[in-house]
C-alpha positions as CSV (number, residue, x, y, z in Angstrom):
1,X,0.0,0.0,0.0
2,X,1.2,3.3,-1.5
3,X,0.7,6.2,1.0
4,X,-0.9,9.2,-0.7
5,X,0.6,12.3,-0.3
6,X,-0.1,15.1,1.8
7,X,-2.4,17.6,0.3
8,X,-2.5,21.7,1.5
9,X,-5.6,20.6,4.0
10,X,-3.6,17.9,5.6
11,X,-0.5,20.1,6.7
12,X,-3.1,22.8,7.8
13,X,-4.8,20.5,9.9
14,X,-0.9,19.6,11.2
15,X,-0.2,23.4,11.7
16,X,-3.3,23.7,14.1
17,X,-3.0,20.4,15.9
18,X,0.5,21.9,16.9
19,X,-0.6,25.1,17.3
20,X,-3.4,23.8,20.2
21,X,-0.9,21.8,22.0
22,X,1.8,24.3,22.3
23,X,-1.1,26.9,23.7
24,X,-2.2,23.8,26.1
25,X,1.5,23.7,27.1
26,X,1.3,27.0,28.8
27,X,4.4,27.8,30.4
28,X,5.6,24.2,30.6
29,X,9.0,23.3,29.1
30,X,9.1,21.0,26.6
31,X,11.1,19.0,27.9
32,X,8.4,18.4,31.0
33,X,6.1,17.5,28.3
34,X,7.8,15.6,26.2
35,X,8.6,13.5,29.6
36,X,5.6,13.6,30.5
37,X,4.4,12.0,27.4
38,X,7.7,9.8,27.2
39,X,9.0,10.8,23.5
40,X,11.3,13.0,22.6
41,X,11.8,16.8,22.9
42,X,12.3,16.6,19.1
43,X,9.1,14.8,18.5
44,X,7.2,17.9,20.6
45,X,9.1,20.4,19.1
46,X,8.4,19.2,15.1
47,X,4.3,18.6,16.1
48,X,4.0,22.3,17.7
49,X,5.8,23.6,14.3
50,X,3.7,21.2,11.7
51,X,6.6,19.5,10.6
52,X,4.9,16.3,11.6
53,X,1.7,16.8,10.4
54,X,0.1,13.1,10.8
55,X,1.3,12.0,14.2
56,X,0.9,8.7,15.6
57,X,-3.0,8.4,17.4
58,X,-0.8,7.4,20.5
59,X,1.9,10.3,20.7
60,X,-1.2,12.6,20.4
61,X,-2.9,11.0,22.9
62,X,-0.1,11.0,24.8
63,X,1.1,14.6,24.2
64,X,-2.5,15.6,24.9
65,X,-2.7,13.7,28.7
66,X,0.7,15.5,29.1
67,X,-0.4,19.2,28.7
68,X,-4.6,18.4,30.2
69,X,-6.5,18.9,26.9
70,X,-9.5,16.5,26.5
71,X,-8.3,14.6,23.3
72,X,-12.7,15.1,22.3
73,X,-11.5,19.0,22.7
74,X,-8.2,18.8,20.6
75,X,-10.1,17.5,17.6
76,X,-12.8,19.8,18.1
77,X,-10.0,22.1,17.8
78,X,-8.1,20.3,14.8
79,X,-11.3,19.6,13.0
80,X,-13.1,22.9,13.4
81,X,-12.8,24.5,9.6
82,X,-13.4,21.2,7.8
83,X,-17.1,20.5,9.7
84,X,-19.3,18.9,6.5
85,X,-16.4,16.7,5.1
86,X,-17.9,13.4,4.9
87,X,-15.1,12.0,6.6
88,X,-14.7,14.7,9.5
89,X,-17.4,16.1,11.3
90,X,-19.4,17.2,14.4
91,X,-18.8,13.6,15.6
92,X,-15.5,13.1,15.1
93,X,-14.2,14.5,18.3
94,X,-16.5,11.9,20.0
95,X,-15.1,9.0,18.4
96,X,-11.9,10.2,19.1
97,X,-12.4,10.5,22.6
98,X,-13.7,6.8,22.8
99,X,-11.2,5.3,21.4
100,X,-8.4,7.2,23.7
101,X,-10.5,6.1,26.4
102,X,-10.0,2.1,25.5
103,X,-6.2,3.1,25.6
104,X,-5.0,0.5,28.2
105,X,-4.7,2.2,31.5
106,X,-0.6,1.6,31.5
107,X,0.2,3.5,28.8
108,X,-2.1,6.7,30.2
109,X,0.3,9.0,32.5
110,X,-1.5,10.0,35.6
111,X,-1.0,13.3,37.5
């Protein structure tokens, strides 16, 4: 299987998925979060810039238990200018947020 190649959509969704988890960062170094979410600094610092615009489900979910934000919230966030794609809509955020929560409760970081 050939994997298609990113199209001007894709990186923007990228540029906003970083852009929401450097403002849920706050303050927070990135190396906290990145330890937090146990990858790399250069991992954080390439998704906040939209280098890395199709993470892994599981760094995001990761990165997003690291800095506090709702994972339903961060594609609400993500998602929010392509609402009536058939493929991305109102619901998406929800079935996001089930499947993070059937991550197994050893990979999750607690507080």
């Amino acid at each position: 299987m050939v994997r298609q190649p990113l199209g001007p959509a894709d990186r923007q969704r990228g540029l906003r998925l970083g852009a929401a988890l450097r403002d849920a960062r706050g303050r927070r170094s990135m190396v906290e979060v990145a330890a937090r979410a146990g990858i790399s600094v250069e991992t954080v610092r390439k998704i906040e810039r939209g280098r890395v615009p199709t993470p892994a489900f599981f760094t995001v979910v990761a990165l997003a238990d690291a800095v506090g934000l709702p994972v339903s919230e961060l594609c609400r966030i993500v998602a929010d200018d392509v609402e009536g794609r058939p493929d991305v809509g109102a619901d998406a955020g929800a079935d996001v947020g089930a499947a993070a929560s059937a991550v197994p409760a050893a990979l999750r970081r607690t507080s």
